[in-house]
N, C-alpha and C positions, 0 to 999 in steps of 0.2 A: 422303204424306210422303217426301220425297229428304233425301241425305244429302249432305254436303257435310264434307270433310276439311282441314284443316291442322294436320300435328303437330308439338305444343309441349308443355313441363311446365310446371310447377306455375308455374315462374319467368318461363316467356313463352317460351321457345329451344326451338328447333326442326328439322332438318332442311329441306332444300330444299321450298320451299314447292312444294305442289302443284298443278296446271291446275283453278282453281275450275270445274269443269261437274258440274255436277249428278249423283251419283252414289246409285245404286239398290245398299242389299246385294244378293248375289246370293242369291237363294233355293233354297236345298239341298234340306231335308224340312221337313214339318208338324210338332210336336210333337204327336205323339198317342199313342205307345208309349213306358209309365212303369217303367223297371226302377231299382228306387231301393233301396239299403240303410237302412232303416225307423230304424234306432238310428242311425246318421249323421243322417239328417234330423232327425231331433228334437232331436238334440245342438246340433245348427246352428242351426236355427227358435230355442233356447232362448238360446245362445249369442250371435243377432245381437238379439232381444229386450233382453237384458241391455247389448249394448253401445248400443243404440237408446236404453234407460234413461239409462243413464252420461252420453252427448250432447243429449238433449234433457229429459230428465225423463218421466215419466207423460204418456202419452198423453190427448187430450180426447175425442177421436173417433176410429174405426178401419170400414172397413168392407172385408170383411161382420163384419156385427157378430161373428158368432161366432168371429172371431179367437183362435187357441188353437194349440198344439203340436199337431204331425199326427198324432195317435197315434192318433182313431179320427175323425176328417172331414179326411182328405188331401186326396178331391175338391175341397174348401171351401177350400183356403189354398193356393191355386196360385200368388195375386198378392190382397197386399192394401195398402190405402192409411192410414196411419196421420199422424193430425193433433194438432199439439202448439199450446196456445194459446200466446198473446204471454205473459210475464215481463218483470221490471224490465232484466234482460239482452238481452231478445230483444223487439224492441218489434213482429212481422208472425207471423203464422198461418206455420208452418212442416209441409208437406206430404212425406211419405218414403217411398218404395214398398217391401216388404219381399215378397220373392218370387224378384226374378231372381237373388241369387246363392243360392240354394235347389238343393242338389245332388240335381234331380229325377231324372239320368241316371247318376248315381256310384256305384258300388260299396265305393269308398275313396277317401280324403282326396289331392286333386290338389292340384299348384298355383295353381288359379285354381276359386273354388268356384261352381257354375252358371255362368251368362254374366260373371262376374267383376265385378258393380259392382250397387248400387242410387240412384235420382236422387230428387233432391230440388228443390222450389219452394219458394221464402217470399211470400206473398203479403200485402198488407198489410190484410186484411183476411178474417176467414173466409169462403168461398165452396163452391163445386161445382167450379169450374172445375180447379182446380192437379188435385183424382184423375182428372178425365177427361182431361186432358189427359198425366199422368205414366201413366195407361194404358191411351191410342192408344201414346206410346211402348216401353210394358211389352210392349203386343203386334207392335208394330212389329219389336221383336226377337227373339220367340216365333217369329213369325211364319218370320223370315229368316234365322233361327241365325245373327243376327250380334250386336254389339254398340255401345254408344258407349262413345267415350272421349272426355277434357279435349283442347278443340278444336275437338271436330266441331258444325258447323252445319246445321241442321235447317230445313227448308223445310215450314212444314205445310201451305202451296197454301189453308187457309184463315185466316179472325181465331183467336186462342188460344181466346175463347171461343164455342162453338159457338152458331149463328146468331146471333152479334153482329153488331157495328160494330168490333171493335179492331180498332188499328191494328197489335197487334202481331202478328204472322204468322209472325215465325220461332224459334228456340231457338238458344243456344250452349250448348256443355256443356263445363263447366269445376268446375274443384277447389273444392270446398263451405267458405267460410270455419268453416261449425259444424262440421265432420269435418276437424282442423288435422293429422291425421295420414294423410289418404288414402284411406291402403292398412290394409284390417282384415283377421285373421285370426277365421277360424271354424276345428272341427272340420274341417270339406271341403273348407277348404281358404281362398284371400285372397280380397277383393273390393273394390274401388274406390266409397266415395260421391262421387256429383257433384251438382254444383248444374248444374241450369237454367233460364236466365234467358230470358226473351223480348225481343224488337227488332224492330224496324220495317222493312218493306222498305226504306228508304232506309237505315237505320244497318246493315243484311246487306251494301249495296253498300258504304258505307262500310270497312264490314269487310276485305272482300273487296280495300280499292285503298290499304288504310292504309299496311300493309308487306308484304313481299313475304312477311316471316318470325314477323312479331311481327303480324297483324292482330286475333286477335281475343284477344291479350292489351292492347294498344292499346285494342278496344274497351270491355270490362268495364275497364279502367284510367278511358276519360272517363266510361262512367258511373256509376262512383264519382267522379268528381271534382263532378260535377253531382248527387248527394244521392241517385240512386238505390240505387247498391248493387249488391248481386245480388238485391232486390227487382223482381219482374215485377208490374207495376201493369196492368193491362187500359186502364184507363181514360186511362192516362198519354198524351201526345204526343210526337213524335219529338223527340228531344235536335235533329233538325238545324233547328229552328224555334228555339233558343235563338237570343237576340242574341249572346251571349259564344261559339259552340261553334267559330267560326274559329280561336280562341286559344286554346281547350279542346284541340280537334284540334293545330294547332302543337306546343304544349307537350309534349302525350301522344307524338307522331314524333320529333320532336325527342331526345326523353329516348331513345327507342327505338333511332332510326337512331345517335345517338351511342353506347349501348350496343355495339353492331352492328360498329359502325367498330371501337371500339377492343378488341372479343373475339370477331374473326369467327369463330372455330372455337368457341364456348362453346354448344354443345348443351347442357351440364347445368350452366354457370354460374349463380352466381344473381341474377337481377333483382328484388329485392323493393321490394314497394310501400313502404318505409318511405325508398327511397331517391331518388322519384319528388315523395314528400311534401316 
């Protein structure tokens, strides 16, 4: 898996875009030595449960099963995957990793609690795929002591589903419509949910040549205009096979570079979709 950066907020603005090439976190140390304040943790673990509740409701699935507060199987809830079925609100199987902002190295309440974010899939369909896939990335960052944030683009070098045929092969990682506030706080400190969506290696290049500054808000822009969403479909085809996606693409630039022109300096101005609509 490679990493791939362009940073923007919530609203699409961003800083000078950076030289797309394929970029590796750098690898520090292994997580293997656990110095953790035990009543933090649990406060946290119970803490992001309850707000996990608040945003999607009771869980349907969770694994490993024995999913519980650390207080006597810590080995066991180092990273787990919990699944909330579709509701009359929420029509796709939504997937949510609860683990990385888990303050495994904390003594006390920091700014940013564990790797500071947990990611999320909505899949339109109950599957296997969204937990393996949200933890090749859970350990991708275990792994690297680094993190994602809204923005970065994800090269998994194979299909999303493991020994398929999709077509889809990469991830963005961007602001979770169901998490409208972000940024959470726990005991240990904040953490960022994000949603991520998958895409095509032809809609990565696309991404990549939209706009210099706005591209892969550009992209989740067309593919909500074309019914996807922030739904990752496996089975879906590349948006660049649509007949209309000439005029999809125009419109979505369009709206952006004219943003662009007329508030070149607005890093934290806001571009919201209601005014794209």
């Amino acid at each position: 898996m490679t990493k791939k950066d362009n940073k923007q907020d919530k609203n699409g603005n961003g800083g000078k875009h950076r030289q797309h090439k394929n970029k590796r976190i750098s690898k520090t140390k292994e997580v293997q030595d656990y110095s953790f304040n035990k009543e933090l943790l649990v406060s946290s673990w119970k803490a992001r449960d309850e707000l996990y509740e608040s945003l999607f409701g009771p869980y349907t699935s969770v694994s490993p099963v024995d999913y519980a507060p650390p207080e006597d199987n810590v080995d066991n809830q180092r990273l787990a995957v919990l699944a909330y079925a579709p509701d009359p609100t929420r029509p796709y199987w939504t997937y949510v990793t609860a683990g990385l902002s888990t303050p495994w190295l904390q003594q006390e309440p920091l700014e940013v609690s564990g790797f500071g974010l947990e990611l999320i899939v909505k899949s339109p369909t109950e599957a296997e795929w969204p937990a393996q896939i949200l933890r090749t990335m859970a350990y991708y960052i275990f792994n690297h002591m680094g993190t994602l944030s809204p923005s970065v683009r994800l090269t998994l070098n194979s299909p999303i589903v493991a020994g398929g045929d999709s077509l889809l092969r990469n991830m963005l990682i961007w602001y979770a419509d169901d998490a409208p506030d972000c940024w959470y706080q726990l005991p240990s400190g904040g953490f960022g949910l994000f949603m991520s969506i998958g895409i095509t290696d032809d809609e990565m290049k696309l991404t990549e040549t939209l706009h210099e500054e706005y591209g892969t808000w550009c992209m989740l822009q067309i593919l909500r205009q074309v019914g996807l969403g922030q739904i990752t479909d496996p089975a879906r085809a590349s948006v660049m096979d649509r007949g209309d996606i000439h005029s999809v693409i125009s419109s979505v630039k369009n709206f952006a570079e004219q943003f662009h022109n007329d508030f070149p300096n607005a890093n934290r101005a806001c571009l919201s979709e209601e005014e794209l609509n």
